[in-house]
LUMLOLUM-837200 format. One record per residue (C-alpha): x, y, z; residue number from 1; residue in one letter. Coordinates in Angstrom, 3 decimals, decimal comma. Example, Ala and Ser with C-alpha at 12.3 -4.5 7.8 and 13.67 -1.06 7.14 Angstrom:
<sites>
12,300_-4,500_7,800_1_a
13,670_-1,060_7,140_2_s
</sites>
This chain:
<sites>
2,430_31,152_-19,503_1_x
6,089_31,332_-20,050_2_x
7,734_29,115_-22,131_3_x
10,543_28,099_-20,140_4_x
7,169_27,091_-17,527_5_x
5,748_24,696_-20,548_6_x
8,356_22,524_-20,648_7_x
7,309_21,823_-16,972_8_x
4,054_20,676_-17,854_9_x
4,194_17,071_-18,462_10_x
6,546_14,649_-16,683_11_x
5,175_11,785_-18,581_12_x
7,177_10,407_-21,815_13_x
6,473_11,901_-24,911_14_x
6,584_9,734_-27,964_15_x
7,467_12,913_-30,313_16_x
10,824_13,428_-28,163_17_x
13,869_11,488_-29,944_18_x
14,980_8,565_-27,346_19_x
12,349_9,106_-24,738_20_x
12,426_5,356_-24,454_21_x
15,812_5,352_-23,952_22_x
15,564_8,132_-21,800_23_x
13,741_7,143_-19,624_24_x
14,993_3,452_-19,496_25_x
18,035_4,940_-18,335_26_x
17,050_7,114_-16,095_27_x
18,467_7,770_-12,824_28_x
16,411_10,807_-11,640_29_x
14,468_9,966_-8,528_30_x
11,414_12,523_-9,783_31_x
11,086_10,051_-13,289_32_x
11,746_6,593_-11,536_33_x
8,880_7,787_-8,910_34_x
6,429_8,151_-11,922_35_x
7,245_4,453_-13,543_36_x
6,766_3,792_-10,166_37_x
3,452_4,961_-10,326_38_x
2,516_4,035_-13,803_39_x
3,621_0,451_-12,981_40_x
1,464_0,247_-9,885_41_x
-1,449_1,318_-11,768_42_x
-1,634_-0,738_-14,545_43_x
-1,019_-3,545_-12,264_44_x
-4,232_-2,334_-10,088_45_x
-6,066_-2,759_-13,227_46_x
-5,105_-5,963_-13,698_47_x
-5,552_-6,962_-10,163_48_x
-9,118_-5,251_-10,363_49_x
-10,461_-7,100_-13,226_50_x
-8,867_-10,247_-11,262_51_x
-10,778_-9,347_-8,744_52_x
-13,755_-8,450_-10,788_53_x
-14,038_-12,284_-12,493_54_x
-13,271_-14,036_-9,119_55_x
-16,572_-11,798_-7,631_56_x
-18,640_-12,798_-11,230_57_x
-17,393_-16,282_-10,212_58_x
-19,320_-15,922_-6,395_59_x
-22,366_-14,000_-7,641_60_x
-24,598_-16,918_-7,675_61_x
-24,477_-20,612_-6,012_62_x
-22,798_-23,209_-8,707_63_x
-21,692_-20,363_-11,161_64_x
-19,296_-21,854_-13,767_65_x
-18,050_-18,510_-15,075_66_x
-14,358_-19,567_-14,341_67_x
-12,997_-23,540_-13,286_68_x
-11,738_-24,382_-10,238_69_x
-8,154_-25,039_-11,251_70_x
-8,524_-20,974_-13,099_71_x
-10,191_-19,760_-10,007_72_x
-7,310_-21,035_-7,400_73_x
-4,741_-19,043_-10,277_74_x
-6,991_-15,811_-10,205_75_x
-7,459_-16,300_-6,328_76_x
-3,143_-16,790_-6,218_77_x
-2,361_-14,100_-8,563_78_x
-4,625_-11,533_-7,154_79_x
-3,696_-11,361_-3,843_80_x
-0,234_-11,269_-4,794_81_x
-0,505_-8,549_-7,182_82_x
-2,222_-6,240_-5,403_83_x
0,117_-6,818_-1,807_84_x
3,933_-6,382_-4,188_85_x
3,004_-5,172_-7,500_86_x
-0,095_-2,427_-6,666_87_x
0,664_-1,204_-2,684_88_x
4,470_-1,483_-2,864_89_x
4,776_0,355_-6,038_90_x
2,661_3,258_-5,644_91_x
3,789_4,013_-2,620_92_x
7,456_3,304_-3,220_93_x
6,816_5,726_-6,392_94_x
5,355_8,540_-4,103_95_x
8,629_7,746_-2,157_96_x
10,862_8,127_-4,656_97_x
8,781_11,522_-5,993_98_x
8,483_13,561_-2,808_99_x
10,921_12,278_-0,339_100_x
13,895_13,988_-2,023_101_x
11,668_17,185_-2,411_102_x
10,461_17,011_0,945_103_x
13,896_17,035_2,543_104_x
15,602_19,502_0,790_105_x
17,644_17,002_-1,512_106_x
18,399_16,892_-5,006_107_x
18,332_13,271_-5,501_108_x
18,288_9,813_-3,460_109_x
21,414_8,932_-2,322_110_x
22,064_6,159_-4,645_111_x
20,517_6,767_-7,723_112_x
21,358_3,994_-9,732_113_x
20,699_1,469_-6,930_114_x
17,096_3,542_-7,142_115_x
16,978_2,715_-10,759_116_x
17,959_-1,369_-10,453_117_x
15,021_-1,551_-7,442_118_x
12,737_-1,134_-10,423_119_x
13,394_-2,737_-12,876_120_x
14,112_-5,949_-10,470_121_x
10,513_-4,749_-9,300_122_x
8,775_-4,390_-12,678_123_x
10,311_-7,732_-13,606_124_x
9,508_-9,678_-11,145_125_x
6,003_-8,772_-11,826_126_x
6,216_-9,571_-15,081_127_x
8,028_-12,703_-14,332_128_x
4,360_-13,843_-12,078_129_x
2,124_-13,426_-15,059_130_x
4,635_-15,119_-17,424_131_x
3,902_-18,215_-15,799_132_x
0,305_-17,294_-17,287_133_x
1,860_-18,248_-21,063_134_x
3,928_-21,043_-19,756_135_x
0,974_-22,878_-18,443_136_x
2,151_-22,952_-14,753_137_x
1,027_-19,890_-12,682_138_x
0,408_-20,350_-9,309_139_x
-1,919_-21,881_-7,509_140_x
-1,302_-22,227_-4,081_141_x
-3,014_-18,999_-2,739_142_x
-0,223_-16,138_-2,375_143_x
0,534_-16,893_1,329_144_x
1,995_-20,402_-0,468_145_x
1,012_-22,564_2,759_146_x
2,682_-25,845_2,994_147_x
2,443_-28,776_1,728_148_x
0,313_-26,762_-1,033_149_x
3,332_-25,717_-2,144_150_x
5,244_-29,709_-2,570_151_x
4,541_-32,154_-4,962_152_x
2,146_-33,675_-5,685_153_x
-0,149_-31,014_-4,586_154_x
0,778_-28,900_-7,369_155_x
2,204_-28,974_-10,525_156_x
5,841_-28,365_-11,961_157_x
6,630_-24,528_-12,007_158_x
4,096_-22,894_-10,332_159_x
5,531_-22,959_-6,823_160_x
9,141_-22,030_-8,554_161_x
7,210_-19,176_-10,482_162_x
5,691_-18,021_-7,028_163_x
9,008_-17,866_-5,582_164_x
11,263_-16,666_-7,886_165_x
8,661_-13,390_-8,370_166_x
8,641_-12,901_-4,492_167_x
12,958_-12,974_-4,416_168_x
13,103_-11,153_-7,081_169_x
10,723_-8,024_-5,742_170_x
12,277_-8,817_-2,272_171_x
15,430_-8,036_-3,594_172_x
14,085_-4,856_-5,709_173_x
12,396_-3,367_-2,045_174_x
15,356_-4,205_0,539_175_x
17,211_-2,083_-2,019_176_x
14,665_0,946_-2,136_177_x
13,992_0,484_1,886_178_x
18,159_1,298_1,843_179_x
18,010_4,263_-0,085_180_x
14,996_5,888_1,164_181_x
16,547_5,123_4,857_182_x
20,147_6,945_3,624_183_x
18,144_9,670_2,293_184_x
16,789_10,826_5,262_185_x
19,342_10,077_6,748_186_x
22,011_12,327_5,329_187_x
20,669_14,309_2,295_188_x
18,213_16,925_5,073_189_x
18,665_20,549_3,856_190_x
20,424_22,426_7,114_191_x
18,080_22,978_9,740_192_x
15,835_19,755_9,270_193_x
16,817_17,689_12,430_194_x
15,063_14,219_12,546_195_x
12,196_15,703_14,810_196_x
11,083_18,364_11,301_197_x
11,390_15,406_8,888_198_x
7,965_15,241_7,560_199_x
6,016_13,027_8,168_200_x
5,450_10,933_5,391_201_x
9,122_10,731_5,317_202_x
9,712_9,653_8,255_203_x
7,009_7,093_7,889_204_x
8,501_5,573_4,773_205_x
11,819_5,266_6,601_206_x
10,404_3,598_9,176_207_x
8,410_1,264_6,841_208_x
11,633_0,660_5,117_209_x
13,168_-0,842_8,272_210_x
10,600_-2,993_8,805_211_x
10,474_-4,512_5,306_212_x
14,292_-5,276_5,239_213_x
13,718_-6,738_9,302_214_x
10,739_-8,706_8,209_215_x
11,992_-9,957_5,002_216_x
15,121_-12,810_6,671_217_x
12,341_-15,134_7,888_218_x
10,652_-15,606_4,437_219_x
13,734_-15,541_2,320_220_x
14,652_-18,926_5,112_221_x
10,710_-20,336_4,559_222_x
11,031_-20,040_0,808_223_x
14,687_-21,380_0,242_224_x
13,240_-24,739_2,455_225_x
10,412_-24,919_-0,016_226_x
12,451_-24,845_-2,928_227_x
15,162_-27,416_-1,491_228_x
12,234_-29,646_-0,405_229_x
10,907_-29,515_-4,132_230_x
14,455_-29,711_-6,056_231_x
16,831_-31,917_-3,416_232_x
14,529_-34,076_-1,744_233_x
14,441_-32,665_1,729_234_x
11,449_-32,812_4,482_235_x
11,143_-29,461_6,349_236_x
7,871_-29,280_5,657_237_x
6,742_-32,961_4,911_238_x
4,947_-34,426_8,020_239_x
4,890_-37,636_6,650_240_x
8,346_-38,005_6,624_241_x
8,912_-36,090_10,094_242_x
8,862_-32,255_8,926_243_x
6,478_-29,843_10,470_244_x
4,339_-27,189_8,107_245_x
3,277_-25,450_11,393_246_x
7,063_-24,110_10,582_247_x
6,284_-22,527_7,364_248_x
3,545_-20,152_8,613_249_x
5,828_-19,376_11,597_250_x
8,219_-18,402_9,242_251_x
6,189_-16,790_6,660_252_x
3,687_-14,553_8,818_253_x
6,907_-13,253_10,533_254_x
7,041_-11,642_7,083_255_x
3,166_-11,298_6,420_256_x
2,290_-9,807_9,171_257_x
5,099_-6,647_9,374_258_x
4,467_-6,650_5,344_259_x
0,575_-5,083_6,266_260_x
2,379_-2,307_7,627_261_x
5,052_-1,938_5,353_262_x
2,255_-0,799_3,617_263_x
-0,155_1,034_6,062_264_x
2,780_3,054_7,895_265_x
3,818_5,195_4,453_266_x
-0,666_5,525_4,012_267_x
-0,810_7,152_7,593_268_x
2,164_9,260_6,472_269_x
-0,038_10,549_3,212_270_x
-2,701_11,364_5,743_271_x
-0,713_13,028_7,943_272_x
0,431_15,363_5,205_273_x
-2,991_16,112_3,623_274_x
-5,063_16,597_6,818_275_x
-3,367_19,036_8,239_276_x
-3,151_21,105_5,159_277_x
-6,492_20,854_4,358_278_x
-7,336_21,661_8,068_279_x
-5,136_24,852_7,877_280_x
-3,381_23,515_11,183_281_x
-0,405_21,723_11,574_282_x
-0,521_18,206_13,045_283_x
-1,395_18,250_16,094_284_x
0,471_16,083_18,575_285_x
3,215_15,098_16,112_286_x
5,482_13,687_18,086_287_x
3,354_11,168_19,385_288_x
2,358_10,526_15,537_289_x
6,297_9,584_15,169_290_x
6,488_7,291_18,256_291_x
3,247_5,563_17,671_292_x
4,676_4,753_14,361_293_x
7,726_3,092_15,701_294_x
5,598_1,569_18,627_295_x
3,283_0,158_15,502_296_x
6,513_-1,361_13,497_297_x
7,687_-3,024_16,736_298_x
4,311_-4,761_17,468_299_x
3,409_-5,455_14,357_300_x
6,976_-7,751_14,536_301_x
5,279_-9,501_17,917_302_x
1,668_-10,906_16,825_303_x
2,654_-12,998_13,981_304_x
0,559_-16,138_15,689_305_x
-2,313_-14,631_15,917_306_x
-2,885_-15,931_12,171_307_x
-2,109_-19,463_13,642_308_x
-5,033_-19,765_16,723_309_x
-6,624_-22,626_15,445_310_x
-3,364_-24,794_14,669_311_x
-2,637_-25,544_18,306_312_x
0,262_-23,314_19,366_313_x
-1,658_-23,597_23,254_314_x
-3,230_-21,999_25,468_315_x
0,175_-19,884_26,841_316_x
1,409_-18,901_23,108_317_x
-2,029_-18,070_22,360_318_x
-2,778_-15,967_25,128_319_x
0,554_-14,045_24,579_320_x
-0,449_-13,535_21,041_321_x
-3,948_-12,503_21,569_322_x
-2,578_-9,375_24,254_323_x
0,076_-8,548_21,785_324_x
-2,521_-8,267_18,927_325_x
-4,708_-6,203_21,392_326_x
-1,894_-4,137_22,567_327_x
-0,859_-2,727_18,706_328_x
-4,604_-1,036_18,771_329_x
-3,276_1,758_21,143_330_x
-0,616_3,098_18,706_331_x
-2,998_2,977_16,248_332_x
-6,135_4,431_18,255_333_x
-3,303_7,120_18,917_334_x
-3,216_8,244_15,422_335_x
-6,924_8,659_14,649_336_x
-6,827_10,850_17,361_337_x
-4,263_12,726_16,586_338_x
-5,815_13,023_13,243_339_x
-9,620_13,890_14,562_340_x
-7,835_16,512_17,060_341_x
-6,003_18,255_13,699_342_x
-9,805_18,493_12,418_343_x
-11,289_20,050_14,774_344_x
-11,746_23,627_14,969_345_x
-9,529_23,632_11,918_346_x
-10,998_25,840_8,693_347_x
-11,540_22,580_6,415_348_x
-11,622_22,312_3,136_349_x
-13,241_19,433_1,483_350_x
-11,028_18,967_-1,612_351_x
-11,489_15,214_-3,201_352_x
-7,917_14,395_-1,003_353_x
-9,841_15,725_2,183_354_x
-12,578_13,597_1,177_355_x
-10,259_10,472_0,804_356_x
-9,018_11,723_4,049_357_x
-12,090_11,385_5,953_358_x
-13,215_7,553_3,958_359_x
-9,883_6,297_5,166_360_x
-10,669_7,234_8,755_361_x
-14,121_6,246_8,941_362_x
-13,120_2,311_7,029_363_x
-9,972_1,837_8,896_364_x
-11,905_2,348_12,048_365_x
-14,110_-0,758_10,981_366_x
-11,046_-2,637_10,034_367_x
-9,434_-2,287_12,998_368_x
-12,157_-3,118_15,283_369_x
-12,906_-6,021_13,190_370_x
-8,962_-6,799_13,789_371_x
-9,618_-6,976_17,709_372_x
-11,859_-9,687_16,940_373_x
-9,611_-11,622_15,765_374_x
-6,813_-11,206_18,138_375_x
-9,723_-12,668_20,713_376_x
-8,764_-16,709_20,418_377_x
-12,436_-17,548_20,795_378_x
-13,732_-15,669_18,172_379_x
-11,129_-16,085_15,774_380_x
-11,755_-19,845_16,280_381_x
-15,575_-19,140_15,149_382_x
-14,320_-16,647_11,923_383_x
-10,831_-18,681_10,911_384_x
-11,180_-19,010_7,551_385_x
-13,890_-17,235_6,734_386_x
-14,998_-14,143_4,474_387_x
-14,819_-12,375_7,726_388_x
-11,146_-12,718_7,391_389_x
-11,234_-11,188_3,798_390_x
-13,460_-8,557_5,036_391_x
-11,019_-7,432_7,688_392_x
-8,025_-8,013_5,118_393_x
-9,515_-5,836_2,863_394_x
-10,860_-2,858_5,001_395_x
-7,396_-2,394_6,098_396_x
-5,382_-2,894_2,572_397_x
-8,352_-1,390_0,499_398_x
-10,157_0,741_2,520_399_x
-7,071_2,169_4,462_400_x
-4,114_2,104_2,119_401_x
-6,049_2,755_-0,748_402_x
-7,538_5,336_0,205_403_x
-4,686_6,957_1,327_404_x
-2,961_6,700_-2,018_405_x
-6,127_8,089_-3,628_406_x
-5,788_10,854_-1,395_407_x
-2,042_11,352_-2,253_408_x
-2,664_11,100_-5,743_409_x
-5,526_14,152_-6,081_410_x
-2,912_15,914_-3,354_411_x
0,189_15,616_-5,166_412_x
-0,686_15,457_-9,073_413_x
-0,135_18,782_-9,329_414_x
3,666_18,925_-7,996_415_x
4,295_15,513_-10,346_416_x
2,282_17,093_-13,780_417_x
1,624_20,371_-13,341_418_x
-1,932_20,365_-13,389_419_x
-5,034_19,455_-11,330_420_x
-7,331_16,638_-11,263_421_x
-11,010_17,379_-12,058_422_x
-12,264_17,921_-8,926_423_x
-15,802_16,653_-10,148_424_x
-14,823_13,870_-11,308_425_x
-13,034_13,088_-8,381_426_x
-15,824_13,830_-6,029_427_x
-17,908_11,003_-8,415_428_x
-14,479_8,651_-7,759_429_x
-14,867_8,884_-4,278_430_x
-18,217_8,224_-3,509_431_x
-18,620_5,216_-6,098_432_x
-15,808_4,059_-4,678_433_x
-16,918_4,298_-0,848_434_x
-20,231_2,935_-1,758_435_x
-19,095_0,472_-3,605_436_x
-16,166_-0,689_-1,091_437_x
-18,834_-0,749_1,992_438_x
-21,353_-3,060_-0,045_439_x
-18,447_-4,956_-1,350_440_x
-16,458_-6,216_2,113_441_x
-19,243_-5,608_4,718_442_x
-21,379_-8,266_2,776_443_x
-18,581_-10,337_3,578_444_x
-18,358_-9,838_6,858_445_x
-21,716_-11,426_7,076_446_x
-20,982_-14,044_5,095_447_x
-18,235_-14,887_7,279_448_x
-20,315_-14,752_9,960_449_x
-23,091_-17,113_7,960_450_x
-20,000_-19,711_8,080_451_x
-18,920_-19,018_4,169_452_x
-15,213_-20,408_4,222_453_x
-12,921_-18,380_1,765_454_x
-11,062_-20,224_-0,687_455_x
-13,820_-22,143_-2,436_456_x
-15,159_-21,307_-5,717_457_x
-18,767_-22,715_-5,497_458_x
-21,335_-22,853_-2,371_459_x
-24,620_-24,611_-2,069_460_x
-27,467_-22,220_-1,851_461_x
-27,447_-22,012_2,107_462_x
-29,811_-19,183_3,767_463_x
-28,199_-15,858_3,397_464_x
-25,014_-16,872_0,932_465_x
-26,246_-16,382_-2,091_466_x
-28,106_-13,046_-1,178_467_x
-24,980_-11,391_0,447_468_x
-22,741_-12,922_-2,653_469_x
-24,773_-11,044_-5,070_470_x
-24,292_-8,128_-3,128_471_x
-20,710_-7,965_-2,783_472_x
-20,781_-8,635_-6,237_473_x
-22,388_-5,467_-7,372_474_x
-20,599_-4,126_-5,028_475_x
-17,316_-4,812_-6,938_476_x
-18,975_-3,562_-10,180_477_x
-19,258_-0,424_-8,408_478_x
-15,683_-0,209_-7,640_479_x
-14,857_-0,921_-11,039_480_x
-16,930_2,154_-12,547_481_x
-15,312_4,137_-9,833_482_x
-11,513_3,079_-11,054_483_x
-12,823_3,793_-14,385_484_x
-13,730_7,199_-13,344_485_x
-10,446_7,779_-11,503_486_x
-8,100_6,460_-14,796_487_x
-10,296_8,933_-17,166_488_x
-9,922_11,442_-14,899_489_x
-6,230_10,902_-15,054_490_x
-5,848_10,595_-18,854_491_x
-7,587_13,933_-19,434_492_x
-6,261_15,653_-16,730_493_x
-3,033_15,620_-18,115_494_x
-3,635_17,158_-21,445_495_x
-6,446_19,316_-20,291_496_x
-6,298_20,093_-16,358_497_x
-5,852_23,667_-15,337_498_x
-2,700_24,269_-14,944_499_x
-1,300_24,831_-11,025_500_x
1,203_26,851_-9,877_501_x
4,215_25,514_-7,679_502_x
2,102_25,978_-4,185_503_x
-1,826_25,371_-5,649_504_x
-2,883_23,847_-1,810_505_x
-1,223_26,784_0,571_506_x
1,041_24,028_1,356_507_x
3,498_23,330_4,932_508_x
6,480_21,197_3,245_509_x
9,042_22,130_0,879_510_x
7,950_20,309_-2,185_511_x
5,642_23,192_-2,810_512_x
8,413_25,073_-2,620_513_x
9,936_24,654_-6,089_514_x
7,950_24,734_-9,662_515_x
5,274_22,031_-10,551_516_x
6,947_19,695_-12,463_517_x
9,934_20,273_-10,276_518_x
13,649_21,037_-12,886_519_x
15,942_18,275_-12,766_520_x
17,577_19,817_-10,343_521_x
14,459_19,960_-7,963_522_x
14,867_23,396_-6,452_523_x
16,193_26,400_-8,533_524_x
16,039_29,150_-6,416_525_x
17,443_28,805_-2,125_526_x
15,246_27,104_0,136_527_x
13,656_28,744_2,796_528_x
14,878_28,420_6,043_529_x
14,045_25,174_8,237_530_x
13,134_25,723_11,721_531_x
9,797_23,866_12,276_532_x
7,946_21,028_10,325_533_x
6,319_23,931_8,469_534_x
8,973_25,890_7,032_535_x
7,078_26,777_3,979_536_x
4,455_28,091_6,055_537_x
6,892_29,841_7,901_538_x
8,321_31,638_4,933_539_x
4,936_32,831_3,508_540_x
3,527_33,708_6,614_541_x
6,198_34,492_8,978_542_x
4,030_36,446_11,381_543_x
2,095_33,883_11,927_544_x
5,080_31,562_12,130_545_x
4,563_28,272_15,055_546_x
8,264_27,961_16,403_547_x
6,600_25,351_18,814_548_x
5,259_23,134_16,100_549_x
8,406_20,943_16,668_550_x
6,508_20,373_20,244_551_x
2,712_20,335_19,057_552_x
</sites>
């Protein structure tokens, strides 16, 4: 290898380089704030994971006393918070920041040091939630924050101010990246790339960036109310003293709800960029990919209430609800089928990011039937509450946006270091983790359906809960070996992976188009031309160029 192709090899900072710290603290390169991006979101996943891991020891067994109540309602808090803003957010904002530019045709994000203030507002307010750890207040009052949890007396001083100064502060981080990614698209394209060639996982974090600065009003409103309720005496949410806390989750699933796919929409981009390749077919029916997506983000701001069946909205608000919750299905049914129909007949290739491919089809499936369930008001009344609801949470956070990022991180680990991921090892990562993710959540959903209410941290030894406890217990163990796998795999990977070359997958987009790392500049030599969603593929293979991909 060249040497001029070694200094390629590892993006990651090098202690032996003088001011790498500074270097990289300083940084305004999109490539290099995509990968602290990426670190970040990690090493908050393994935080969240052992979270997760204790809460699970905690449930194992009826009357465990592995954690206290007052420690369990933190973990419980903290968890769910990390892994929504400091775990999904981050990776995929990092795998933003990484390929978007690339993808387009662009050198850089269009406001780089904007790009570089999202994260360290992001990385701080992170590390703002688990100060509150050493000052003896985190929070407690589950990361939705329901009122009156969140007013005195219900919990103590600082935690709720902890919970919502981390929240602003991230808010403030992603409303700044959901800007840049939007102008990038926007008006960095290389000439040729009209809106309809964007690809598609850029388009799809565009379109999640809308969302997340529409969604985002509402909550900023709930939480300013809380915190002039707790600091100048005021009653929004105080029914006692004629305030209403039906307003607060209103106000905050406005936000909730749109956040899930501030999250999913970028993971159905990843797929849409790795199944095709892998298929050795472009996607088919793209456009209706693209206007699913939008018809997705629009819903998804619609059927807010359909958290809120069993508070009394009535039987009109709750019928609307329920149709509106049923209605976001199609878009979504739309994409699997786009997906299955790239698939088939294709010449597949069952790489471990084909493999994540396929697990995130096959669990989202399950999560989103599960989600019809409980847009039906009768049902929902029977499951409200229950581990059903963290069953159907978690197949479509976990088991679909997870997987997708798994799948973009075997996928694009080469462009980012240079080298592959051990393809063994990732096989072993995928089915621990697929195993262990079914007998995690689906022993939920029976508990839920047993009557286990979420939220406590004890149960009396009824028929069936302890049994299904233990096994979503050992389920979680499973996942943990599985991210142990997946973080060794990573560490020796990128000292001892075999090296790939710029284009290791045959790939469609222009990433693969430059070396792997990318130079600063991204692309040294011209691009190829654009004049499909393919035009890599075009410019390797130009007699067997699609000119009517842009209709497929």
């Amino acid at each position: 290898m060249a040497t001029a192709e070694r200094e390629y090899i590892s993006p990651v900072p090098r202690a032996s380089s003088p001011g790498w710290l500074l270097t990289w603290m300083t940084t305004v390169d999109h490539k290099q704030i995509g990968i602290m991006y990426l670190i970040t979101g990690l090493v908050f996943f393994a935080i969240g994971g052992l979270e997760a891991l204790l809460i699970r020891l905690q449930l194992a067994t009826s009357g465990a006393t592995v954690l206290a109540p007052d420690v369990y309602n933190e973990l419980v808090t903290v968890h769910g918070m990390t892994m929504l803003f400091w775990v999904g957010m981050p990776i995929l904002f990092g795998f933003a920041n990484y390929l978007v530019p690339l993808m387009i045709g662009a050198h850089d994000m269009a406001f780089p040091r904007l790009n570089a203030m999202s994260y360290w507002l992001l990385l701080f307010s992170g590390l703002l939630l688990y100060f509150s750890f050493l000052a003896g207040a985190a929070p407690d009052i589950g990361w939705y924050g329901y009122a009156p949890l969140t007013l005195a007396p219900y919990t103590g001083a600082g935690r709720t101010e902890f919970w919502l100064l981390a929240l602003a502060v991230s808010a403030i981080g992603t409303i700044a990246t959901g800007v840049n990614i939007t102008a990038t698209v926007l008006t960095q394209r290389a000439p040729g790339m009209t809106l309809g060639r964007v690809p598609m996982f850029a388009w799809m974090s565009v379109i999640a960036s809308l969302l997340f600065i529409w969604a985002v009003p509402p909550f900023t409103a709930a939480a300013a109310m809380v915190y002039i309720d707790r600091t100048l005496g005021a009653h929004f949410y105080d029914a006692a003293a004629g305030g209403d806390p039906i307003i607060y989750q209103h106000l905050f699933w406005a936000f909730g709800h749109p956040e899930v796919y501030v999250l999913a929409l970028p993971a159905f981009g990843i797929i849409s960029e790795v199944i095709p390749v892998f298929s050795r077919k472009p996607l088919f029916g793209a456009p209706f990919v693209a206007a699913a997506s939008i018809g997705i983000a629009g819903l998804s701001m619609m059927v807010w209430a359909h958290h809120m069946f069993t508070v009394g909205l009535g039987p009109l608000a709750n019928t609307f609800f329920g149709v509106m919750s049923m209605l976001i299905a199609i878009p979504t049914g739309i994409k699997i089928f786009n997906w299955l129909a790239t698939m088939w007949g294709g010449a597949l290739r069952f790489t471990t990011a084909m493999l994540f491919c396929l697990g995130f089809l096959g669990t989202f499936v399950i999560g989103g039937i599960t989600g019809v369930h409980v847009a039906v008001v009768p049902m929902d009344w029977q499951i409200s509450d229950s581990y059903y609801l963290v069953a159907h949470f978690h197949y479509t956070l976990f088991g679909g946006v997870m997987m997708a990022i798994f799948a973009g991180v075997y996928y694009w680990f080469p462009k980012i270091t240079g080298r592959f991921l051990d393809e063994r090892l990732g096989k072993w990562h995928f089915w621990l983790t697929l195993i262990g993710f079914h007998l995690t959540f689906f022993s939920q959903h029976v508990l839920g359906m047993l009557g286990m209410p979420r939220r406590i941290y004890t149960y009396p030894p009824y028929a069936g809960w302890p049994e299904w406890n233990l096994a979503s217990t050992i389920g979680a163990a499973i996942l943990g070996v599985a991210m142990v796998i997946f973080v060794w795999n990573i560490l020796v990977s990128l000292r001892h992976g075999a090296v790939a070359g710029p284009d290791p997958w045959d790939g469609f987009t222009l990433e693969w188009a430059t070396s792997s790392p990318p130079p600063p500049e991204n692309f040294a030599a011209p691009l190829p031309p654009v004049r499909s969603r393919r035009p890599l593929w075009d410019a390797k293979y130009p007699e067997l160029a699609d000119w009517r991909a842009d209709h497929a």
